[in-house]
N, C-alpha and C positions, 0 to 999 in steps of 0.2 A: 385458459388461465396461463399455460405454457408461455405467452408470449409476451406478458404481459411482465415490468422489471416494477417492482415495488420498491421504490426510493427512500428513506429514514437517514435523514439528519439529524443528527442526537449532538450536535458540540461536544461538549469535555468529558469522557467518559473516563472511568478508572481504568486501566486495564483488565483485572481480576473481572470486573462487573460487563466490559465485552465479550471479554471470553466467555463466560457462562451464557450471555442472550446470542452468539455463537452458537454454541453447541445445543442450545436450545433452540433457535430455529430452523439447524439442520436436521434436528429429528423433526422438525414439520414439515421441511421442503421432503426427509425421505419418504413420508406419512401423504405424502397429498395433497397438506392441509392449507399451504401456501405458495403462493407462485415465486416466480423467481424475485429473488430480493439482492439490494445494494445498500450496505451499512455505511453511511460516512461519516465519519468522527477524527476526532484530534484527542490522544494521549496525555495526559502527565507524564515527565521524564519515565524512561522505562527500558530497562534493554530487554529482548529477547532472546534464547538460546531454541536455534530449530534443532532437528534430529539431524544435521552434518556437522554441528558446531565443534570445530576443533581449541584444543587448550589452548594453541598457540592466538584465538583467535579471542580471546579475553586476556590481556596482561593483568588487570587488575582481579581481585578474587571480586566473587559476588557479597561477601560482607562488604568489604569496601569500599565497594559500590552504593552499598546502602546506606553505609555512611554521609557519601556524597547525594543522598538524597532520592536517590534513583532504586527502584525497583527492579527485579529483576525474577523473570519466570523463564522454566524449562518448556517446551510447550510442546507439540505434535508434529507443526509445519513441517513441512522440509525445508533444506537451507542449512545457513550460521547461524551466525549471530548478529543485531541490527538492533538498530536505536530508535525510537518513539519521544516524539517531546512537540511541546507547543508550536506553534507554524505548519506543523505536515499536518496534510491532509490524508487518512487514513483512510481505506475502501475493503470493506469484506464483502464480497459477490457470495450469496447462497443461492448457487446452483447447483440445477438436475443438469446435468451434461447430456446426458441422454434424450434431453431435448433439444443438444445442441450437436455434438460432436464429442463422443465417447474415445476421448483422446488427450492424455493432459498435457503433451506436446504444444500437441493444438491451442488447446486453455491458455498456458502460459504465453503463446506466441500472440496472442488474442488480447491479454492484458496490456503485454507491454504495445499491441496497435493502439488500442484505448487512449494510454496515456501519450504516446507519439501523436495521434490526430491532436490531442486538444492542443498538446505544447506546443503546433504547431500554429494555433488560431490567436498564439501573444508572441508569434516572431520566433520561438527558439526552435530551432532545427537538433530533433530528437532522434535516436535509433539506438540497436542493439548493437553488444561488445560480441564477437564473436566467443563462445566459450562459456559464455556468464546469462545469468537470468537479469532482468532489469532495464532500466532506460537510463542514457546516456545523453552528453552532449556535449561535444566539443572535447571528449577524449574524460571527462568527468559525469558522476554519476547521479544520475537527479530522484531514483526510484527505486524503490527495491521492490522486492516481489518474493515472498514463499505462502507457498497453499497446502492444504490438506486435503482428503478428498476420503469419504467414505461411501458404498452403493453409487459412486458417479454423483456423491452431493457434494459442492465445495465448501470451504469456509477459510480462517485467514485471508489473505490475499494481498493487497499493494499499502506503500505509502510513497509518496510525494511528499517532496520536503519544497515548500511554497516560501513561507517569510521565518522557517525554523532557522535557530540560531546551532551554528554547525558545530562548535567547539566541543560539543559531547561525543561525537564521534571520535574523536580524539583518542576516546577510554576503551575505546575495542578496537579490531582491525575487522572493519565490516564488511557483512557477509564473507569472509574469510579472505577479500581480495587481497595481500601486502600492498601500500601502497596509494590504495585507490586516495583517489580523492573528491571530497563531497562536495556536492553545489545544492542551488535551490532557487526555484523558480527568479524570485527578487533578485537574487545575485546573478543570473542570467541575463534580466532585463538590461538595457541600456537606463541610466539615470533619467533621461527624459522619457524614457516610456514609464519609468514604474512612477514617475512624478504623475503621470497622465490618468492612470490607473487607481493609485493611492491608496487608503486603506478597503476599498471593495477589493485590492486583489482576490484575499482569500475564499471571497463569496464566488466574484467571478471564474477562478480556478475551479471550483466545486461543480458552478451548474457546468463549465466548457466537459468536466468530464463526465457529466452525467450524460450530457447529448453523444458525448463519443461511446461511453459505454453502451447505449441503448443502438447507434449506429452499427457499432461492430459487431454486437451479439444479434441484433435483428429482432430488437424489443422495442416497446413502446412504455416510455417511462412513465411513471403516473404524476411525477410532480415536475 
């Protein structure tokens, strides 16, 4: 069962309603009860605050925010603070690390291969910022990354921002970077490639990292 990745694509999930089949299938992955699993969904607007989230890294208060539409939870992660909204593609991996590599060094260094293989199979040339967690490209940032980890089970984990409209980043300074500046897969592309592509990107984004996640972990995905 160990080797085995259990895939669920769920589309539009709330946040509140992730977070809870989160943490409810991390006491299953602790329990035995489930093999390793990969959540992928897409958000409604949403920012999150991890457990490194500085003041400086929200100008706007969280009422405010919610006025603007946007939700806003404190959560467990590690990390800032980071934005959720329609276009990214979301990934929660519940794993036993202990089946892999009881190392969260390693874990994180292991996500951001993930999503560098697949960006790599639509032309963009992805890699790591020295310093910082997440995936890069061309000096901008295309992925975030904070996880949780309880008994070596994970939960949280990545988002990719694929066809997400980027102006909301605007409302925080994410992941606490000063400065950064966000991209996403479409904005990446060249006009004739993403003409070529068209509205399958975001499916074909989805399965590219499904085969790279099961490639780098050393799983065999079920769908």
């Amino acid at each position: 069962m160990s080797r085995t990745l259990a895939v669920r694509n769920l589309g539009v999930v709330p946040y509140a309603d992730a977070l809870a089949l989160q943490r409810q299938l991390a006491e299953e992955r602790i329990a035995g009860r489930i093999p390793d699993t990969l959540l992928l969904l897409e958000h409604p607007s949403v920012i999150t605050l991890g457990r490194g989230t500085k003041a400086t890294s929200l100008p706007l208060d969280a009422d405010a925010l919610r006025r603007r539409g946007i939700e806003v939870f404190e959560i467990e992660r590690g990390g800032d603070v980071t934005y959720h909204g329609p276009g990214q593609l979301v990934g929660y991996p519940i794993l036993d690390l202990q089946q892999h590599k009881s190392d969260l060094h390693w874990y994180l260094r292991q996500i951001e291969e993930t999503l560098i293989v697949a960006l790599a199979g639509f032309g963009i040339v992805a890699g790591r910022n020295s310093g910082y967690t997440g995936v890069w490209t061309q000096g901008r940032k295309i992925a975030s990354i904070g996880i949780h980890v309880r008994q070596w089970v994970t939960w949280h984990g990545f988002a990719l921002n694929v066809t997400t409209e980027l102006s909301p980043f605007s409302l925080i300074v994410p992941c606490g970077i000063p400065d950064v500046v966000m991209t996403s897969v479409e904005r990446e592309l060249a006009d004739e490639a993403t003409r070529s592509v068209g509205a399958d990107l975001p499916a074909r984004v989805r399965d590219a990292v499904v085969r790279s996640f099961a490639l780098v972990f050393g799983l065999t995905a079920d769908s």
